[in-house]
TIVEX-102780 format. One record per residue (C-alpha): chain; x, y, z; residue in three letters; residue number from 1. Coordinates in nm, 4 decimals. Example, Ala and Ser with C-alpha at 12.3 -4.5 7.8 and 13.67 -1.06 7.14 Angstrom:
<rs>
{A,{1.2300,-0.4500,0.7800},ALA,1} {A,{1.3670,-0.1060,0.7140},SER,2} 
</rs>
This chain:
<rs>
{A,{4.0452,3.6804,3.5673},UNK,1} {A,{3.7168,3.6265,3.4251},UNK,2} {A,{3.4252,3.7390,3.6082},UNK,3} {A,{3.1321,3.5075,3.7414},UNK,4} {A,{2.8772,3.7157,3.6011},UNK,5} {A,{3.0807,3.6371,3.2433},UNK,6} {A,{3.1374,3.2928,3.3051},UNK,7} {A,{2.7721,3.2193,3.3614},UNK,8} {A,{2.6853,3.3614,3.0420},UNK,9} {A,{2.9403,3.2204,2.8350},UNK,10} {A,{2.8050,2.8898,3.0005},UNK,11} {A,{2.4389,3.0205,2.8609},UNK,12} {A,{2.5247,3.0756,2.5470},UNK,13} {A,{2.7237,2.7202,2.5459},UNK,14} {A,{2.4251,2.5693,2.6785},UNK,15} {A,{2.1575,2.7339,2.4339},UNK,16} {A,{2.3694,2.6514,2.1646},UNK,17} {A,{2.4527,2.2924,2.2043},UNK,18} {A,{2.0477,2.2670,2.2282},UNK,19} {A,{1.9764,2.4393,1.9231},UNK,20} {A,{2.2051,2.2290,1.7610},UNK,21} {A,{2.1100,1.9204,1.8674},UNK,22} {A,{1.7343,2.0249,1.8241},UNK,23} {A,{1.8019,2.1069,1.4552},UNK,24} {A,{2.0095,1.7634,1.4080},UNK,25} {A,{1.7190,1.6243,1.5134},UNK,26} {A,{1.5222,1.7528,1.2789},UNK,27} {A,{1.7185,1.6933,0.9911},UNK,28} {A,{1.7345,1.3436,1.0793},UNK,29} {A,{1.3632,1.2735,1.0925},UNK,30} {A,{1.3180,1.4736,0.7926},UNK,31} {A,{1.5950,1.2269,0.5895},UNK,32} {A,{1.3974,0.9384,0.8013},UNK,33} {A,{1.0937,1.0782,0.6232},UNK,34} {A,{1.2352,1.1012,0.3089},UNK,35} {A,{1.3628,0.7868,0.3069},UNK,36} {A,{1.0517,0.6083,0.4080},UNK,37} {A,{0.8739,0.6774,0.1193},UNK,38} {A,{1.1171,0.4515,-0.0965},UNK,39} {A,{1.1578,0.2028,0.1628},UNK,40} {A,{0.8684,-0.0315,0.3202},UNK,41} {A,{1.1255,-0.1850,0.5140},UNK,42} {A,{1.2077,0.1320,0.6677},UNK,43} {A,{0.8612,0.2069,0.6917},UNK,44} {A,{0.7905,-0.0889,0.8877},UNK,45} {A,{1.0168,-0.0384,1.1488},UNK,46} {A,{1.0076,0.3877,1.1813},UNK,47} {A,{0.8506,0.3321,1.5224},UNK,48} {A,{1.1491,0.2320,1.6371},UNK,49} {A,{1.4026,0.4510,1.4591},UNK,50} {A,{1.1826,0.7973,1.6238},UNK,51} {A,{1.3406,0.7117,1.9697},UNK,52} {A,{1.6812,0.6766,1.8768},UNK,53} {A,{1.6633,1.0091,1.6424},UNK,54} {A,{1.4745,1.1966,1.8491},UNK,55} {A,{1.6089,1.3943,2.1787},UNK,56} {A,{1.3239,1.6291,2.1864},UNK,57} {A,{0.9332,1.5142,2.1936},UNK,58} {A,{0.7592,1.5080,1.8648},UNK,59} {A,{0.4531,1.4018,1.6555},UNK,60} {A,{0.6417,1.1828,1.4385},UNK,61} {A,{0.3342,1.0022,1.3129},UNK,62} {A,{0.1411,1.3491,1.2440},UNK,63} {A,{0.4165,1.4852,1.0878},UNK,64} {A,{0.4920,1.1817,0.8576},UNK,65} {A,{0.1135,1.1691,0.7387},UNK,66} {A,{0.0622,1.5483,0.7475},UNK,67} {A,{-0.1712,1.5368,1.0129},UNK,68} {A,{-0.2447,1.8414,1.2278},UNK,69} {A,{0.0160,1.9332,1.4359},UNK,70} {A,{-0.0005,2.0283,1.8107},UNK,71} {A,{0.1149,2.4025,1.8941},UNK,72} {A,{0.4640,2.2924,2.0003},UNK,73} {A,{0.5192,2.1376,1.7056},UNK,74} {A,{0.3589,2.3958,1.4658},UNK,75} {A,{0.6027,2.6223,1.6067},UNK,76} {A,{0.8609,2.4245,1.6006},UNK,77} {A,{0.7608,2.3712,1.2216},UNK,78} {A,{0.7712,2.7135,1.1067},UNK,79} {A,{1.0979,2.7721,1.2762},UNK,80} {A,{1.2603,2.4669,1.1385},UNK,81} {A,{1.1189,2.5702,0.8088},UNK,82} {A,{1.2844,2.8422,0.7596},UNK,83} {A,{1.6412,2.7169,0.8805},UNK,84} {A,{1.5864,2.4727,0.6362},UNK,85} {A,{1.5178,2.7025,0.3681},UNK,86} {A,{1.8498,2.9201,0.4004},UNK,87} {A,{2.0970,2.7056,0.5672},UNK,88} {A,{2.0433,2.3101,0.5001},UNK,89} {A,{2.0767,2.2069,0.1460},UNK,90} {A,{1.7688,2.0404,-0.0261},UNK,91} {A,{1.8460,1.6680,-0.0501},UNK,92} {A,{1.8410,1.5720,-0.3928},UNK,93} {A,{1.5141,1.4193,-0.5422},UNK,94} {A,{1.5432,1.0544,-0.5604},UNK,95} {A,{1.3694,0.8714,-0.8317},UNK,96} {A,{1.1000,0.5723,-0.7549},UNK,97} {A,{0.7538,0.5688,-0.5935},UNK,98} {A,{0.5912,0.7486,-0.3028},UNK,99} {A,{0.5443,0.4675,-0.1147},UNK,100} {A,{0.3339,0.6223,0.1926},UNK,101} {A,{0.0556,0.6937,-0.0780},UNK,102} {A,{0.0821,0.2927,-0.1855},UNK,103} {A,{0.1093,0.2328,0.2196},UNK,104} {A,{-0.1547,0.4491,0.3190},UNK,105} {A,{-0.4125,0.1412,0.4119},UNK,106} {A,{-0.0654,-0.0761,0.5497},UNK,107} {A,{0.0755,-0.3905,0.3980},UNK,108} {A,{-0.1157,-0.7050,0.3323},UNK,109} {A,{0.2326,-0.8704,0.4669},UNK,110} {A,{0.6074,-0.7558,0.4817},UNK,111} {A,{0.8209,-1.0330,0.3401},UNK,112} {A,{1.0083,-0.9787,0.0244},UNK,113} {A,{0.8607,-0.5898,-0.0782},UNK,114} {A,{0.9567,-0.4616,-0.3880},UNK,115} {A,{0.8658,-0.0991,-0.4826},UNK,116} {A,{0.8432,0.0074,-0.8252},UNK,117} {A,{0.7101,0.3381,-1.0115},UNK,118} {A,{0.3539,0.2629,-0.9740},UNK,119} {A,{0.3416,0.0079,-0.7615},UNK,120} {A,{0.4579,-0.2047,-0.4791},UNK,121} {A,{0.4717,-0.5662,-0.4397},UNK,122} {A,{0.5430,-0.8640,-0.2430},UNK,123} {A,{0.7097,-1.2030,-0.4153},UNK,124} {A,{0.6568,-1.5112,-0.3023},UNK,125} {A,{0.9497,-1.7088,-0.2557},UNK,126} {A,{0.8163,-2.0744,-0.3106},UNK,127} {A,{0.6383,-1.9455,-0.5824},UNK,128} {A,{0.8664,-1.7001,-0.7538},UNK,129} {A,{0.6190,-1.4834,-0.8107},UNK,130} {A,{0.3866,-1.1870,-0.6437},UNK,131} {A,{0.2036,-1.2728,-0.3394},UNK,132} {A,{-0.0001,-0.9895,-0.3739},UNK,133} {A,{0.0285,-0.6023,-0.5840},UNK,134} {A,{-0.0911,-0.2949,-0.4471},UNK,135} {A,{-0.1963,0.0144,-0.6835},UNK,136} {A,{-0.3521,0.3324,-0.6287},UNK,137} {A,{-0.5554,0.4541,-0.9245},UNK,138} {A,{-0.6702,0.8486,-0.9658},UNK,139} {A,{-0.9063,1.0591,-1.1820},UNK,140} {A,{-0.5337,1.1337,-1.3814},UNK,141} {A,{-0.3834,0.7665,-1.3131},UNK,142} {A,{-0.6798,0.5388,-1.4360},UNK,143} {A,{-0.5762,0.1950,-1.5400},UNK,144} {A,{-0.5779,0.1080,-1.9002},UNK,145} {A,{-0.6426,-0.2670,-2.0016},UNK,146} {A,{-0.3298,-0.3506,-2.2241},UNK,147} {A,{-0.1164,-0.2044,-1.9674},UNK,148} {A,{-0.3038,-0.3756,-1.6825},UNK,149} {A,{-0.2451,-0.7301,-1.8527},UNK,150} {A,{0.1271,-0.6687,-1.9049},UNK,151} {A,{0.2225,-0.5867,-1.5627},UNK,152} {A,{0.0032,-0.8851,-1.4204},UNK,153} {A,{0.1599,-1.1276,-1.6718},UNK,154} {A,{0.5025,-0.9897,-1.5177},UNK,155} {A,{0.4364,-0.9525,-1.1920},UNK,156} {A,{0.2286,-1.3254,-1.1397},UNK,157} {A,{0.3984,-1.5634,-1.3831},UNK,158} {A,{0.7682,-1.6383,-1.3591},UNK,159} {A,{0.9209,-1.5623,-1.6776},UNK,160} {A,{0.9921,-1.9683,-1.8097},UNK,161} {A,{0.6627,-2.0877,-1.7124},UNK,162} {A,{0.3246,-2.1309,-1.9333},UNK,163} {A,{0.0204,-1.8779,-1.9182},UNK,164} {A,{-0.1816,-2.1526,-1.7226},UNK,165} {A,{-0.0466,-1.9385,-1.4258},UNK,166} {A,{-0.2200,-1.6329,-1.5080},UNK,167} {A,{-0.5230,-1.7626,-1.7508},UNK,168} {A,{-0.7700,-1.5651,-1.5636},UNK,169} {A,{-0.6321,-1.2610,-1.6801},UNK,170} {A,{-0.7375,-1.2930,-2.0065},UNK,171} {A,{-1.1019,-1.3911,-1.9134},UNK,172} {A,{-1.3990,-1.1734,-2.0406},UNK,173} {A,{-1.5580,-1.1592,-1.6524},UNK,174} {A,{-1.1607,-1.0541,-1.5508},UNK,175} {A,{-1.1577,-0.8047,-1.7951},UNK,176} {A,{-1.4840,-0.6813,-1.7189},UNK,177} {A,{-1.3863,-0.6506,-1.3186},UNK,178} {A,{-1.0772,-0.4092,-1.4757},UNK,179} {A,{-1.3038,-0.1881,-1.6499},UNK,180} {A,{-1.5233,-0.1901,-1.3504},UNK,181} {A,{-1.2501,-0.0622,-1.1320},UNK,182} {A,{-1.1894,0.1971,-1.4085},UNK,183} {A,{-1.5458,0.2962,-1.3414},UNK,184} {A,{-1.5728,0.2634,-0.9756},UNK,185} {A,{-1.2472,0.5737,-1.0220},UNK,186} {A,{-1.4248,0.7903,-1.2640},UNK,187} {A,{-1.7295,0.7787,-1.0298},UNK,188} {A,{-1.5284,0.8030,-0.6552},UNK,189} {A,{-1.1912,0.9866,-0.7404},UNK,190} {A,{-0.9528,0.7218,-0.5521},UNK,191} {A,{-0.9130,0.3231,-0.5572},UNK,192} {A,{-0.6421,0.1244,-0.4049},UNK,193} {A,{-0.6848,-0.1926,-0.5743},UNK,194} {A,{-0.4989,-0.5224,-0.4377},UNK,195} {A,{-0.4282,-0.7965,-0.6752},UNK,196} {A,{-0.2639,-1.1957,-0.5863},UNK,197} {A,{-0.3383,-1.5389,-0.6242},UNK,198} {A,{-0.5021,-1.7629,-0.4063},UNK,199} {A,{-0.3875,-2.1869,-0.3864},UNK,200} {A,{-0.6462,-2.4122,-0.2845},UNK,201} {A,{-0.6239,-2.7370,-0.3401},UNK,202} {A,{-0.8385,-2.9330,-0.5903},UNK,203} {A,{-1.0884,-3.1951,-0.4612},UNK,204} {A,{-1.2375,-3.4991,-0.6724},UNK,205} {A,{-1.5258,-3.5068,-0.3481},UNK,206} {A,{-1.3829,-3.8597,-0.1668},UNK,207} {A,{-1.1918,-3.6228,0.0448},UNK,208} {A,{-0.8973,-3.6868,-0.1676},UNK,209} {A,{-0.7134,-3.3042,-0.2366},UNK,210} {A,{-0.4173,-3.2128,-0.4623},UNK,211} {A,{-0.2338,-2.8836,-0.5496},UNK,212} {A,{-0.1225,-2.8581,-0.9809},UNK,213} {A,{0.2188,-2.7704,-1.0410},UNK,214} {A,{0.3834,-2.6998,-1.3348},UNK,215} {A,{0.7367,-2.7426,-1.4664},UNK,216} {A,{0.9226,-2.3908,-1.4763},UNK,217} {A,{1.3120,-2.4456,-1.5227},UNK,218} {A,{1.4159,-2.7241,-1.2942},UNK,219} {A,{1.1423,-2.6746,-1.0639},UNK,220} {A,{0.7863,-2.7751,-0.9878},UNK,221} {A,{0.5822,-2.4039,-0.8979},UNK,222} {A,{0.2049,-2.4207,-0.7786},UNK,223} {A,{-0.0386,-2.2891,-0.9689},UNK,224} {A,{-0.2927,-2.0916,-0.8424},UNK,225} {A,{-0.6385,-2.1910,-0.8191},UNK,226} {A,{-0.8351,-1.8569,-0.7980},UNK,227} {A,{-0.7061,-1.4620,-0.8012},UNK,228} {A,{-0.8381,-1.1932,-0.5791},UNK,229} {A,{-0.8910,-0.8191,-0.6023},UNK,230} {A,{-0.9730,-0.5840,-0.2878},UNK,231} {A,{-1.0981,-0.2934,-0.3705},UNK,232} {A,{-1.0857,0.0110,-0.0969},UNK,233} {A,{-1.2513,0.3156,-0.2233},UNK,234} {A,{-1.2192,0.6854,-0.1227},UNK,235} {A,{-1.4469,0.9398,-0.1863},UNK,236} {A,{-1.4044,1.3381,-0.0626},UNK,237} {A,{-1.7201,1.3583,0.1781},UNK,238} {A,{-1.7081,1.0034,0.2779},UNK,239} {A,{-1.5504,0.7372,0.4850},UNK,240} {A,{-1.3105,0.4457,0.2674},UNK,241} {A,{-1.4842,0.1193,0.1870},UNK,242} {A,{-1.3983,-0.2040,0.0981},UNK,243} {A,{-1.5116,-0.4689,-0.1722},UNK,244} {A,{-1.3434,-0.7864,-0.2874},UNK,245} {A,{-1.3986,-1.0177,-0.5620},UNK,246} {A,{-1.2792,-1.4103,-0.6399},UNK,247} {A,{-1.2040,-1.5485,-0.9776},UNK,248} {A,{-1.1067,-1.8884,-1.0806},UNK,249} {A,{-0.8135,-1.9130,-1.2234},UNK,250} {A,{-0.9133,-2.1776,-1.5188},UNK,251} {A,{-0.9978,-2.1594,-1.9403},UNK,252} {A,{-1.3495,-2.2223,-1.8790},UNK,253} {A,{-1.5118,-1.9081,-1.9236},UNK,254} {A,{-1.6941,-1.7871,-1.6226},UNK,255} {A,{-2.1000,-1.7246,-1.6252},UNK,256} {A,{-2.3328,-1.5008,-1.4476},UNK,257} {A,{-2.2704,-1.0952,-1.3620},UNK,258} {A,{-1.9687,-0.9575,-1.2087},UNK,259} {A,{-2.1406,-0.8842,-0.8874},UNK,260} {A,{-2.2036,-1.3330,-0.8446},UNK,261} {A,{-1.7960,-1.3189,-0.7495},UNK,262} {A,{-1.8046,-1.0954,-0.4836},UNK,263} {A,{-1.5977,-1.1908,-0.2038},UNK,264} {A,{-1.5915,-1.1708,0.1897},UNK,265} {A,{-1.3157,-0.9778,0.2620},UNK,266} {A,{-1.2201,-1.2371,0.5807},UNK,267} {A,{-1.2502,-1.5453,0.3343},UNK,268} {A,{-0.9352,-1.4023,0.1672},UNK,269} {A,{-0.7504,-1.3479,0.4399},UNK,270} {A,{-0.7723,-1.6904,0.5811},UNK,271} {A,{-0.7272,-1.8287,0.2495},UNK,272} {A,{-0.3633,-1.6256,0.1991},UNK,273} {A,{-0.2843,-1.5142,0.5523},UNK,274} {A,{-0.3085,-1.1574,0.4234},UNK,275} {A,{-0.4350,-0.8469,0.5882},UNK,276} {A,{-0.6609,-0.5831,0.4485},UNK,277} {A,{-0.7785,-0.2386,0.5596},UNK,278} {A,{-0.8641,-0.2596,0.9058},UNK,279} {A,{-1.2291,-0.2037,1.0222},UNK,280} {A,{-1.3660,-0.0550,0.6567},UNK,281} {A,{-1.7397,-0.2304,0.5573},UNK,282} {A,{-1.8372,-0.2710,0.2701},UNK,283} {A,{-2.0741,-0.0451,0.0579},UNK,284} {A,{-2.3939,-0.1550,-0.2003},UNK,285} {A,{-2.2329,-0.1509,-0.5491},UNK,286} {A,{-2.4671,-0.1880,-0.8551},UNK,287} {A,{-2.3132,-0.2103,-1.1902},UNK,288} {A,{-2.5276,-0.1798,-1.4866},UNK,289} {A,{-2.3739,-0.1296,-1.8540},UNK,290} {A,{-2.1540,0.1194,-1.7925},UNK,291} {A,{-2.3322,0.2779,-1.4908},UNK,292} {A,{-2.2060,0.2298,-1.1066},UNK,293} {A,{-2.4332,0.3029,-0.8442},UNK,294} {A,{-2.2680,0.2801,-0.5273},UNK,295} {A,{-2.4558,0.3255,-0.1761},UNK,296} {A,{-2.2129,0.4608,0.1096},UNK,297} {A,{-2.5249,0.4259,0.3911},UNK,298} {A,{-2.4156,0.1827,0.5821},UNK,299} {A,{-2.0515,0.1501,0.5021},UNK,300} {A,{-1.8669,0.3578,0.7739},UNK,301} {A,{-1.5144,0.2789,0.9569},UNK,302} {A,{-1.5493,0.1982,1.3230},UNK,303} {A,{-1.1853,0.3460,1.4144},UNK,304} {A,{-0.9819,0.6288,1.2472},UNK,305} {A,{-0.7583,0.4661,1.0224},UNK,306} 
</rs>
């Protein structure tokens, strides 16, 4: 007959070990959660509720997704889980595609119809068949280049059988020069996420009589936009993010004045596409001349921690 004293440690040992197995199930399902969020947005979107049904044991699932410190509960619980992962679970294989937590870092403008590519993530527009707005994040070793810039806008913003009256801005000189000024504004600052996507107001003859243009693509009638919009949120090493935005027409007629006459309020976009930006970044005192930036960070400061 088995003795008490032996039955109450077999039950120990049961005990600790269905813990330590759960615990480490656990942690190899928020570490596939995490790896799978940074292909999916959707996932991404809804991880705050996926941590409660993974998770048996308290965790920093935010600080651990972002690499944020850790508390001292979870640094050890880090370093132990480290190195079980390290001899016993097998490295999930590498899975092609964007990081998409670098693209998401400042959240999504909206959440309908992502699509995530290498360098890039998106979001079409059903009605229009076309991107409602493009997010990229441009380094000192990932600067745009021009040709390549105009390609992916002319796919991403005009459906394949319709006319270049979509995208006609693209090809303006004061377009063009706003590229090379985000090229710039990286050289100078390090980091950029730039957001790209049309705007549709309607046209006015002044008698309070308005009209959206259309054009025929296939079988169908799609809008054409009446302006494009870039937000620009800029990172530098010592200093907070900040935000500038700029408004082109989207029309032939070549537009006048200096690049810094289409600046934007970053609010006027938003109500004009029901889009959301960075929250809480101001804005900072950008002076272009030639091919010199001078940007003052004084007074541009985030209220809240991002």
């Amino acid at each position: 007959m088995t003795e008490p004293r032996n039955i109450a440690k077999y039950v120990l040992f049961g005990a600790t070990g269905f813990v330590c197995g759960a615990f480490l199930q656990q942690q190899i399902s928020i570490e596939n959660l995490y790896d799978a969020i940074k292909r999916d947005p959707y996932l991404y979107n809804i991880r705050q509720k996926l941590y409660p049904v993974l998770s048996t044991f308290p965790t920093d699932h935010e600080a651990r997704l972002w690499n944020r410190p850790l508390g001292l509960k979870d640094k050890i619980s880090q370093l132990l889980m480290s190195t079980l992962f390290k001899y016993f679970v097998p490295k999930p294989l590498e899975q092609p595609g964007a990081n998409i937590l670098d693209l998401l870092k400042y959240g999504l403008p909206s959440a309908a119809n992502l699509l995530v590519h290498q360098d890039y993530i998106m979001s079409r527009g059903r009605e229009t068949n076309s991107a409602s707005w493009l997010c990229e994040h441009f380094c000192t070793d990932s600067l745009p280049v021009e040709d390549q810039q105009l390609s992916r806008y002319e796919v991403v913003f005009v459906p394949r059988e319709a006319n270049s009256a979509i995208g006609r801005v693209f090809r303006q000189p004061m377009w063009q020069e706003l590229e090379r000024y985000v090229t710039l504004l990286v050289q100078e600052c390090g980091s950029v996420y730039a957001y790209t996507g049309p705007i549709f107001m309607p046209k006015t003859n002044g008698r309070e009589q308005y009209w959206q243009e259309y054009i025929e693509c296939g079988n169908t009638a799609t809008p054409v936009p009446s302006h494009y919009f870039k937000v620009l949120i800029v990172e530098q090493s010592d200093d907070e993010p900040t935000m500038e935005a700029y408004i082109l027409r989207n029309e032939e007629t070549q537009a006048v004045g200096e690049l810094c006459d289409y600046r934007a309020c970053i609010q006027d976009i938003e109500t004009q596409t029901g889009l959301r930006f960075g929250k809480d970044l101001l804005v900072p005192k950008v002076t272009l001349n030639m091919d010199n930036i001078e940007i003052d960070f004084t007074d541009a400061s985030v209220s809240e921690p991002i």
